[in-house]
ROTORRO-686570 format. One record per atom (N, C-alpha, C, O, CB): residue in three letters; x, y, z. Coordinates in steps of 0.05 Angstrom, whole numbers, plus 5000, padded with zeros to 4 digits. Glycine has a CB too. Layout:
BEGIN
ALAXYZ
...
END
This chain:
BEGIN
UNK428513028086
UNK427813208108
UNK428713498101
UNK427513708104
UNK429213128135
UNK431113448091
UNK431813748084
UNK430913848060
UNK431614088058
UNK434513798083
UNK429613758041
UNK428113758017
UNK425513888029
UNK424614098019
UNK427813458003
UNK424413768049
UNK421213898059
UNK421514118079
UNK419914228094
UNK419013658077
UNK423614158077
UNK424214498104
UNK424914678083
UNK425214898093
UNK427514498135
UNK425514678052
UNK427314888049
UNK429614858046
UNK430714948026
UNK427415018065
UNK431214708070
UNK433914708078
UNK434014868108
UNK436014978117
UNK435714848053
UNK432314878117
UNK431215128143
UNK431614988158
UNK431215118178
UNK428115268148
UNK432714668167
UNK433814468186
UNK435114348176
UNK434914318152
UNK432414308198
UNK437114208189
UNK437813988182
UNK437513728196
UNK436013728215
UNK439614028177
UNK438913488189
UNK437813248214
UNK439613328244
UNK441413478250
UNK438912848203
UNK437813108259
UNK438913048285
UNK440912848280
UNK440612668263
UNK436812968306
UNK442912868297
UNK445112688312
UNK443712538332
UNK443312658353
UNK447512848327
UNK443012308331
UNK440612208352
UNK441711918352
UNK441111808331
UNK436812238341
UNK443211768368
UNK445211528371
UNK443111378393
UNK441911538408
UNK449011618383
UNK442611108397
UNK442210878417
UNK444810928438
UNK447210928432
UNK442110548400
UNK443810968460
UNK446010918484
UNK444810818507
UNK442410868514
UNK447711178494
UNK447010628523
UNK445810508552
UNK446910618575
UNK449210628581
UNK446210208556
UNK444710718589
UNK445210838619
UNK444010708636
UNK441710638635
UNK444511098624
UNK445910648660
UNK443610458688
UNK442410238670
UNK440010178673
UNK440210698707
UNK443710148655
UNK442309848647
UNK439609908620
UNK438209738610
UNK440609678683
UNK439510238615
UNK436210228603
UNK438010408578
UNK439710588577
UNK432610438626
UNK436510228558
UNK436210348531
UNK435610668520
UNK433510728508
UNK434210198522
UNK436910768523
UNK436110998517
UNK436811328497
UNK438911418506
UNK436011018537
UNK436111458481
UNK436111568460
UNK438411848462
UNK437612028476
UNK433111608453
UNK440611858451
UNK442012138461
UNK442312278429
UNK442912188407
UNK445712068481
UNK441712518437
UNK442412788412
UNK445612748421
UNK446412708444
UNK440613218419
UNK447112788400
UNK450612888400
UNK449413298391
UNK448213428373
UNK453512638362
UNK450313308406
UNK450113658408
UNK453313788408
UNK454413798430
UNK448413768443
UNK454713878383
UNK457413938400
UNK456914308397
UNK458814458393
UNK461113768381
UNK454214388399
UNK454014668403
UNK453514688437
UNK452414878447
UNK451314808383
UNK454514478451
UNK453414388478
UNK456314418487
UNK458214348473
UNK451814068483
UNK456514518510
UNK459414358524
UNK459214258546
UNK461214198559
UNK461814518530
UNK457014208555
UNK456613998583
UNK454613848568
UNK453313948549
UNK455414138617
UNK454213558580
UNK452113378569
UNK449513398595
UNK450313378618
UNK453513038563
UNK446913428588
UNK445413378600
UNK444013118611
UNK443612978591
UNK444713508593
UNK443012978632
UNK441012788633
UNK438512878638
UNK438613128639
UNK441712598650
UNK436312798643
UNK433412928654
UNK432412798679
UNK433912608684
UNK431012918633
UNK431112818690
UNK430112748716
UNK428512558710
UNK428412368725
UNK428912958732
UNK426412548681
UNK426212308688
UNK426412058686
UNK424711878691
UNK425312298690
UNK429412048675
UNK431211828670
UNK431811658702
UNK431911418706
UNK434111968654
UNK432211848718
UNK432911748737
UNK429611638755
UNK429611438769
UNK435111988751
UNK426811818750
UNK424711628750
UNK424411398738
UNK424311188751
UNK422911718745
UNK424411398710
UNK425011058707
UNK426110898725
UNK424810718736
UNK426610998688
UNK429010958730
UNK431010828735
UNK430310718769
UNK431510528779
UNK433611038728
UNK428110878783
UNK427510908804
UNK425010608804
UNK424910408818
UNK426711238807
UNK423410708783
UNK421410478777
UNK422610158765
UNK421109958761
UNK419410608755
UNK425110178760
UNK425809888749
UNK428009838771
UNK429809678767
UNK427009858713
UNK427809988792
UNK429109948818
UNK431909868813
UNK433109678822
UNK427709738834
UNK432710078797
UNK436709998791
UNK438110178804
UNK437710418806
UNK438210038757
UNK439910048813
UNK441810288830
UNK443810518815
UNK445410458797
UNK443910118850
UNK443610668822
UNK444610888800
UNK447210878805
UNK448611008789
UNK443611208802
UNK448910688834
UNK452210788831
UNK452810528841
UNK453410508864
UNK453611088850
UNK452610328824
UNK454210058829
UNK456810138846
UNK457210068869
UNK455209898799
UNK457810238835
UNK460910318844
UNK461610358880
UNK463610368894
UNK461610648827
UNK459210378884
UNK459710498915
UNK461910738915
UNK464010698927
UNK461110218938
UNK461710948904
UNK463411188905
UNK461311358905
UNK459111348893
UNK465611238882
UNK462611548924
UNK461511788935
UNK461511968916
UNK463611968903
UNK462611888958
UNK459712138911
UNK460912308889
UNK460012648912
UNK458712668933
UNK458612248848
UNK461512828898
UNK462013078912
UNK460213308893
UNK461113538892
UNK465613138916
UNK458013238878
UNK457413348866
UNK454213528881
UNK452913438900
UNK457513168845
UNK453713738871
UNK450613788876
UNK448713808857
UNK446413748863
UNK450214018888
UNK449113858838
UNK447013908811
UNK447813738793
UNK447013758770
UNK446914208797
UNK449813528800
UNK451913438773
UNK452413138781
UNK451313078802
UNK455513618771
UNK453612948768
UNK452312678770
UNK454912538745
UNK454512578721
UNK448112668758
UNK456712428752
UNK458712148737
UNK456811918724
UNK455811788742
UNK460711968764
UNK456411858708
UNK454811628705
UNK457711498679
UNK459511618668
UNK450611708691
UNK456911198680
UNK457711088658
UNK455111098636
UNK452711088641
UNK458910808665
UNK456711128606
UNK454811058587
UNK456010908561
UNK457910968547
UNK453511308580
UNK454110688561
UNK455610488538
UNK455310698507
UNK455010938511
UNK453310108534
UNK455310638489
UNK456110768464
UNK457210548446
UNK459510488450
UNK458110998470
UNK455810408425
UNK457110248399
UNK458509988422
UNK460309858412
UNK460010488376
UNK458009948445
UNK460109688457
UNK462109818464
UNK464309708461
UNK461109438436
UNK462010098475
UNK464410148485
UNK463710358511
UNK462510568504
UNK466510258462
UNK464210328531
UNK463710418564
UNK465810688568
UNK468210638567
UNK464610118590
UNK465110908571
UNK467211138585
UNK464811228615
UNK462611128620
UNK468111498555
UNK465711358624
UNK464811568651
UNK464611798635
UNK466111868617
UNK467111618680
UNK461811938648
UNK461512228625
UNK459912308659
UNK458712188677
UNK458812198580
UNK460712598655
UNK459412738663
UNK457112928662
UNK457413088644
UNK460412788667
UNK454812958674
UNK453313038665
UNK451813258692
UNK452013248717
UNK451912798650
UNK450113448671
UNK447813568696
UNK445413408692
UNK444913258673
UNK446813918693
UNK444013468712
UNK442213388718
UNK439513638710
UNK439713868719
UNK442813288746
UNK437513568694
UNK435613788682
UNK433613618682
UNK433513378683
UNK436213918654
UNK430813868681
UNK427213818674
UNK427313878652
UNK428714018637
UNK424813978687
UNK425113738652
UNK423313818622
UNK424713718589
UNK424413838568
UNK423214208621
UNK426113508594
UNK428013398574
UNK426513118560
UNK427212998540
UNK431213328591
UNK424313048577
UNK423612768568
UNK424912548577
UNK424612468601
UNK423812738543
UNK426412428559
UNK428212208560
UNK430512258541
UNK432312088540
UNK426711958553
UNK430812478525
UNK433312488519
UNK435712598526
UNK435812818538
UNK433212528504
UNK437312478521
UNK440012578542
UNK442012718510
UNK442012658487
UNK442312168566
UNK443212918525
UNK444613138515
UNK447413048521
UNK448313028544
UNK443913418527
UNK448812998492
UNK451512888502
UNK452713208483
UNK452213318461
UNK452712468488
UNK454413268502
UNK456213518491
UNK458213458485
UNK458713238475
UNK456713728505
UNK460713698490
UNK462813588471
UNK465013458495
UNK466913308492
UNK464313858449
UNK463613588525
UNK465313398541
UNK464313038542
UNK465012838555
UNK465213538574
UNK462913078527
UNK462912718519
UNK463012608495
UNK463412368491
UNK460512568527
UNK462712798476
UNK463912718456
UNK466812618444
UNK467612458427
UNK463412858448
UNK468112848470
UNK471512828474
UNK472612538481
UNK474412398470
UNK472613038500
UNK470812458507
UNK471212218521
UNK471411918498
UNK472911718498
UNK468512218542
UNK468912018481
UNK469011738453
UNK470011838437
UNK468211858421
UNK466311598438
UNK471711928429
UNK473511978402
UNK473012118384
UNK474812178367
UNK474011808389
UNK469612218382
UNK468012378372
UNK468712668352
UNK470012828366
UNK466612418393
UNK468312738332
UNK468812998332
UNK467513048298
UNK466812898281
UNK472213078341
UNK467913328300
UNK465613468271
UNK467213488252
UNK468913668249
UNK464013788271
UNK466513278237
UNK468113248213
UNK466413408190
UNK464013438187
UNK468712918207
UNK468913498172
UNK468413638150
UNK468313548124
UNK470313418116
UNK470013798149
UNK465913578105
UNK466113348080
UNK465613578063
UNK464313778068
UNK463613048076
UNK467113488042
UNK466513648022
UNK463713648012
UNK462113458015
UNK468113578003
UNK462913927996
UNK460513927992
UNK459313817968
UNK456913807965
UNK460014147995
UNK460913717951
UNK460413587928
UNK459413297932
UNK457913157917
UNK462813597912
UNK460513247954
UNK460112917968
UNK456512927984
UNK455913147993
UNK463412858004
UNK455112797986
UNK451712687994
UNK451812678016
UNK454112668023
UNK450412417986
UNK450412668031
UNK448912468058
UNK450512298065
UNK451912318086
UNK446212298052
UNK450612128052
UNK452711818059
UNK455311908036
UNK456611768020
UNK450611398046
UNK455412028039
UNK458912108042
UNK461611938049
UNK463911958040
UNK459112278063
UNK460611798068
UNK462511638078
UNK462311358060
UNK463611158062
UNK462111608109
UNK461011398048
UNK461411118031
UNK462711068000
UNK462711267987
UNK458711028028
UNK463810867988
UNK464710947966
UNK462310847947
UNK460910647950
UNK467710837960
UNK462211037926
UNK460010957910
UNK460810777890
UNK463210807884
UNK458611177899
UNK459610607877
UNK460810457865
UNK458210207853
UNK456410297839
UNK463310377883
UNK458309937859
UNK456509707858
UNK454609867883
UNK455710027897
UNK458109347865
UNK452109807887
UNK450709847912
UNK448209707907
UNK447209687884
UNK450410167921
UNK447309637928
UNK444609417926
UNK442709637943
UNK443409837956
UNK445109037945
UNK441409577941
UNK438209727962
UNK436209517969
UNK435609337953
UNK435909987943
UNK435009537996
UNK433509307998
UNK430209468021
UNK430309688032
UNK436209008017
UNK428409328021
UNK427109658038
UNK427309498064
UNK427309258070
UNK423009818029
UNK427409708077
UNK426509688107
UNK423609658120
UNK421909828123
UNK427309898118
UNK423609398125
UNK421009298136
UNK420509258164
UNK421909068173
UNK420309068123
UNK418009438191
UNK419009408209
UNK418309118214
UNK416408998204
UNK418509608226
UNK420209008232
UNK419908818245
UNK418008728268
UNK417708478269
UNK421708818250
UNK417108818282
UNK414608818305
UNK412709058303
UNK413809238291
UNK415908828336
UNK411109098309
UNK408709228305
UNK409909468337
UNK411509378353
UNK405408968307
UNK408809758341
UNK410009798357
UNK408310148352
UNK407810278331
UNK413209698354
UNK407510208391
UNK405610328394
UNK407210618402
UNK408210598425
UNK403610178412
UNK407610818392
UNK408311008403
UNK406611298418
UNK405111408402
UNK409711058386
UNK406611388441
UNK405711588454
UNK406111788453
UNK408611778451
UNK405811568470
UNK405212118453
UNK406512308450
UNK408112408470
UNK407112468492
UNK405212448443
UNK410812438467
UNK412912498479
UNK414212338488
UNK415312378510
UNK412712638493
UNK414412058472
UNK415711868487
UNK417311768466
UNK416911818443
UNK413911668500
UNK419511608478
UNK421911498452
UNK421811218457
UNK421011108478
UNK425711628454
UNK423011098434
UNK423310758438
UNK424810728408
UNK425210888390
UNK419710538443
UNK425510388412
UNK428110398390
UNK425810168379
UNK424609978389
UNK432310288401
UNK425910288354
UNK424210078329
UNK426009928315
UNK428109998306
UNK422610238304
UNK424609608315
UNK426009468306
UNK425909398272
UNK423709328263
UNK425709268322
UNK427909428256
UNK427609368234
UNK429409208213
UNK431809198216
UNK427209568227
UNK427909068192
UNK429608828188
UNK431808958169
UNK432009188160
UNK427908548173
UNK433608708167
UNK435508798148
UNK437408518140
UNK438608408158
UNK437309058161
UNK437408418111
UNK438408168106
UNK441908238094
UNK443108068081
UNK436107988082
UNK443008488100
UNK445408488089
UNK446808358107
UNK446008348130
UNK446408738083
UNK449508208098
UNK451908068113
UNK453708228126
UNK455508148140
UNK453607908095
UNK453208568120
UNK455408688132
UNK455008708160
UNK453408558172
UNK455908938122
UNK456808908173
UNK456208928203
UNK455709238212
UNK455309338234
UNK458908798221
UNK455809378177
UNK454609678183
UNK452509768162
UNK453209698140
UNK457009898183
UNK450809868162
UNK449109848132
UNK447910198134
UNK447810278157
UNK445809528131
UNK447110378117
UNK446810598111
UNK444510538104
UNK444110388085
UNK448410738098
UNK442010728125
UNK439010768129
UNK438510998113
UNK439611208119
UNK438110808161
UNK436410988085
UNK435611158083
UNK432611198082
UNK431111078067
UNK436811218069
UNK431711458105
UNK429411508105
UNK426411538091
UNK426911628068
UNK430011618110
UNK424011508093
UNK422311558077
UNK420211708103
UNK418411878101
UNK421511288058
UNK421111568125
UNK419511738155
UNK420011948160
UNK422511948158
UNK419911648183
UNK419112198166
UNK420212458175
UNK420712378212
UNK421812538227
UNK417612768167
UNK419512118222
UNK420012068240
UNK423511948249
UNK424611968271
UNK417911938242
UNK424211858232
UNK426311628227
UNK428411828214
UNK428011978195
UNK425311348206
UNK431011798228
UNK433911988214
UNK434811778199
UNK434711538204
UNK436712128236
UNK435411868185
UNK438311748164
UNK440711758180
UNK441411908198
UNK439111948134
UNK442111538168
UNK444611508185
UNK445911238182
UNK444311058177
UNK443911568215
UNK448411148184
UNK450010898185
UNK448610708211
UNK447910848230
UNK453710988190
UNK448010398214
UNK447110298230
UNK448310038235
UNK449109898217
UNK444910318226
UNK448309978257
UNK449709678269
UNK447909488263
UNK445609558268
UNK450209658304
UNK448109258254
UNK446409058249
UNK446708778266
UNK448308598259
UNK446709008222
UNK444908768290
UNK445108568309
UNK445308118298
UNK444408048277
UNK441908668327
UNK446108018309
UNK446707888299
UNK444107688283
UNK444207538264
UNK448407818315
UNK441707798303
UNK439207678296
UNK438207828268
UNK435807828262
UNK437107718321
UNK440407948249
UNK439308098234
UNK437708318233
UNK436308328213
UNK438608008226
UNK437508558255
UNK435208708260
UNK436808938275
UNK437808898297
UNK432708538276
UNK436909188261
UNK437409448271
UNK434909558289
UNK432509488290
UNK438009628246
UNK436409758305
UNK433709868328
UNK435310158320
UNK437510258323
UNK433609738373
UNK432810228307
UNK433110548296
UNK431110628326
UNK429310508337
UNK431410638254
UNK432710938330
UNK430711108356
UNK429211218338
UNK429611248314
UNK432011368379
UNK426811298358
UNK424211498341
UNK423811648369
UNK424411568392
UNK420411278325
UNK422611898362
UNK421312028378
UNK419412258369
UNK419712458355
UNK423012098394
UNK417112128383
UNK414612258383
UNK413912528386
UNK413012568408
UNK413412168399
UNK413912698373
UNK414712938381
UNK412613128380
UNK412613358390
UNK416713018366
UNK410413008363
UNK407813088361
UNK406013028388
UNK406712918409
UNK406812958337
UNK402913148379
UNK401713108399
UNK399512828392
UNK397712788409
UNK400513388407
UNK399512698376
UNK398812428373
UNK400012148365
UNK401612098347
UNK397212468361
UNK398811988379
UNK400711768378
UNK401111658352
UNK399711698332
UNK399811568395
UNK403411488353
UNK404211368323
UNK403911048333
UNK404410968356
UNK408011478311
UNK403410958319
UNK403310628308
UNK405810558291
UNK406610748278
UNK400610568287
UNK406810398289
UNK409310268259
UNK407610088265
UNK406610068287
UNK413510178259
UNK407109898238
UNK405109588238
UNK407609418222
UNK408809508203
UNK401109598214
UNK407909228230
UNK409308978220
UNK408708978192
UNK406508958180
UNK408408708234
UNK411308988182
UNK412808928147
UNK412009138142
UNK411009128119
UNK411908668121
UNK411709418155
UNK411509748148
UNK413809798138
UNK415809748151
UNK411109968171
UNK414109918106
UNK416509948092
UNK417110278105
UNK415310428098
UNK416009898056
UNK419210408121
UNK419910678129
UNK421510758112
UNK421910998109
UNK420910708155
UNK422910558094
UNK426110738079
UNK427010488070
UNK425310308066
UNK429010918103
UNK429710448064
UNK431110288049
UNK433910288053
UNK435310478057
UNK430610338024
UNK434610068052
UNK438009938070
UNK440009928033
UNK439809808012
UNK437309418093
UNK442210178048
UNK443910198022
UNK445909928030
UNK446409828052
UNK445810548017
UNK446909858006
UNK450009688023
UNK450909757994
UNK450009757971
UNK450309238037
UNK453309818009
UNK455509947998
UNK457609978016
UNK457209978041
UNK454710177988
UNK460410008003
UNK463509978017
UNK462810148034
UNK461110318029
UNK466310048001
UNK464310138060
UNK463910328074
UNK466210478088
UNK467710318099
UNK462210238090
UNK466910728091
UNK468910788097
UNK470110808136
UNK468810878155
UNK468611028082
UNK471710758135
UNK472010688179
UNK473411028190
UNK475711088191
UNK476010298192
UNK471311168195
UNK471711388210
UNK474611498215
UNK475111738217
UNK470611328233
UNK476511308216
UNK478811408218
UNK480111518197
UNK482011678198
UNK480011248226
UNK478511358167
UNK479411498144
UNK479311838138
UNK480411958119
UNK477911378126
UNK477711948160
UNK476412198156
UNK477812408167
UNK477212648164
UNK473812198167
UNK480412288184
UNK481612408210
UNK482912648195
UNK482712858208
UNK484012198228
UNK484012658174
UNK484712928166
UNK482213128158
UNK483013358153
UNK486612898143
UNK480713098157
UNK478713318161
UNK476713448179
UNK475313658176
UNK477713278148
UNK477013248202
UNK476013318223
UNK477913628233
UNK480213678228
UNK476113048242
UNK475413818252
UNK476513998254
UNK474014078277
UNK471814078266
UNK477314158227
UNK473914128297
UNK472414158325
UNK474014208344
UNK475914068349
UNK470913948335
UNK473014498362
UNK473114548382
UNK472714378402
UNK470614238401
UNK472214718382
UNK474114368418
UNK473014218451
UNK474214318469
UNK476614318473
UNK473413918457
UNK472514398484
UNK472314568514
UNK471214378537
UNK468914278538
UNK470014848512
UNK473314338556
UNK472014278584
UNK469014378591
UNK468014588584
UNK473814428606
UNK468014208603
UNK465214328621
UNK466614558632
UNK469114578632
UNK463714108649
UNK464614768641
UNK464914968658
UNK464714868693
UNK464014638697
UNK462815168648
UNK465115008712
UNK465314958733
UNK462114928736
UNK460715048721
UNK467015148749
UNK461014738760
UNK458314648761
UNK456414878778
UNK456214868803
UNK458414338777
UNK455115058764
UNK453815188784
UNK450815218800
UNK448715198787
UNK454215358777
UNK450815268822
UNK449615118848
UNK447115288836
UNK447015518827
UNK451115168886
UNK445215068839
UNK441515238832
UNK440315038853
UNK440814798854
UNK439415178789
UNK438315188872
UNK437515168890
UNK434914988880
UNK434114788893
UNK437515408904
UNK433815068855
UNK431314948850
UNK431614678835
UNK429714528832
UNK429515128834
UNK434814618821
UNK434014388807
UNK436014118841
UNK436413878841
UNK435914418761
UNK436614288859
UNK437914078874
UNK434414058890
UNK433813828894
UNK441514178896
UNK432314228899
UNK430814138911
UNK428213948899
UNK426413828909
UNK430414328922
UNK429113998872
UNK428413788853
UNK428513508855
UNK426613358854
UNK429613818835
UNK431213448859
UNK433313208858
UNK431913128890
UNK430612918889
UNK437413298854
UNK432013218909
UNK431813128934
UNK428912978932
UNK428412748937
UNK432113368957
UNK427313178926
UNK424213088922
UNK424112808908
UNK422512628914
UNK422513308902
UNK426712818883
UNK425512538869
UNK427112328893
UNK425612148901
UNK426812478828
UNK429812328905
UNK431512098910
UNK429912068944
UNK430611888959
UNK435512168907
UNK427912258951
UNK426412238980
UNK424611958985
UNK424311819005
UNK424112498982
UNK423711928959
UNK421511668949
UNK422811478963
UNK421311368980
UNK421111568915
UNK425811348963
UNK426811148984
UNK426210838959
UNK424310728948
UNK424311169023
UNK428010828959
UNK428710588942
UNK432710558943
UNK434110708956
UNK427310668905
UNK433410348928
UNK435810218932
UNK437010338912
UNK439410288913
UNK435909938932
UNK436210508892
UNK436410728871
UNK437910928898
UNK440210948907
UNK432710858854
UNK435011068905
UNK436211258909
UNK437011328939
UNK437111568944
UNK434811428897
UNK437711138962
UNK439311198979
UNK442811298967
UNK444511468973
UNK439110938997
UNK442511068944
UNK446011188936
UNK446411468928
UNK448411608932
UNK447411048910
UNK444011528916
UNK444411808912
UNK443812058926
UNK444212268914
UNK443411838895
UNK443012058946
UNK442012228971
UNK445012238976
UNK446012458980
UNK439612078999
UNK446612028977
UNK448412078996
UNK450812248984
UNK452312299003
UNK449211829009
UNK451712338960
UNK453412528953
UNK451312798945
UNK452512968932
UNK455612418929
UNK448212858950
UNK446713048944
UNK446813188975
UNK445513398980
UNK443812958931
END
């Protein structure tokens, strides 16, 4: 990717996370210091008729919203605003980055891409998708793709300009769910045993090894400020009347 820009980009931070029960795609942004959600996350959430605050707690918010969000098998409370025009991806900043242990680590520049790994023996195997799978423009979904290594982390490398590179969890059924998003204005297809890239295995290093070089700022959210158009927003969507969104009318 950074070979076909120049170097004029670099990749996205683009992680699988679960909110309200639904699968869904988050940028790590730590040029962010509040995390965003979009509105129409909470339409979905409206159409698969889930309640947005199990908890029965009131929240005291107006433009702003507590949600839990899973992350790798692990649950914190993150705070977030509430925004248009986002799609479906949610903006995790550094007040949630803070919350998971998160932070911008520094690698030397002599070290690759997968950096975190030790180089040494390494096998390659390609990535073939697993189900056939229809994509729309402007829409995200997690593609399933195979992978026969025994480890429990394996290093994706790209051949899709659709598809990031990146370290990946391997489910027990053998099959990673890499996110994609459509970003163009025509739809994409993946067709079953579509080769996208290729699965490194190789040693892998555990994040904590890295702790002396990590080096990131983190700043509190700022205080939440009141916009008349994105709370008459919010009312319009939680007005529709569902089991969703009585809970949420009631701290709006």
């Amino acid at each position: 990717m950074t070979e076909q820009t120049g170097g004029l980009f670099g990749e996205k931070a683009v992680v699988p996370i679960t909110v309200m029960g639904m699968e869904l795609a988050a940028l790590l942004d730590t040029g962010s210091e509040t995390s965003i959600i979009p509105l129409n996350v909470f339409r979905r959430a409206r159409e698969k008729k889930v309640d947005i605050d199990a908890s029965g707690e009131r929240k005291s918010f107006i433009d702003t919203i507590m949600m839990k969000v899973t992350m790798e098998g692990e649950t914190k409370p993150v705070a977030f605003h509430v925004g248009e025009g986002l799609d479906d991806i949610i903006i995790l900043g550094t007040n949630a980055l803070k919350v998971f242990g998160l932070r911008l680590g520094r690698v030397p520049q002599a070290e690759s891409e997968e950096g975190r790994f030790i180089h040494g023996e390494s096998t390659s195997e390609e990535a073939r998708v697993h189900e056939r799978m229809f994509l729309s423009p402007g829409c995200m979904k997690f593609l399933p793709v195979e992978v026969t290594s025994k480890q429990t982390d394996v290093f994706f490398e790209s051949e899709n300009a659709a598809l990031a590179p990146g370290v990946c969890k391997i489910s027990t059924e053998g099959i990673v769910q890499l996110p994609v998003v459509n970003v163009g204005d025509q739809p994409m297809v993946f067709r079953k045993g579509e080769v996208d890239g290729s699965w490194k295995n190789e040693n892998y290093v555990p994040r904590a090894a890295l702790e002396e070089q990590a080096d990131m700022v983190e700043k509190q959210p700022k205080e939440a400020i009141d916009s008349h158009e994105r709370k008459q927003a919010l009312m319009e969507l939680i007005s529709q009347g569902s089991s969703m969104t009585a809970e949420l009318g009631e701290f709006v």
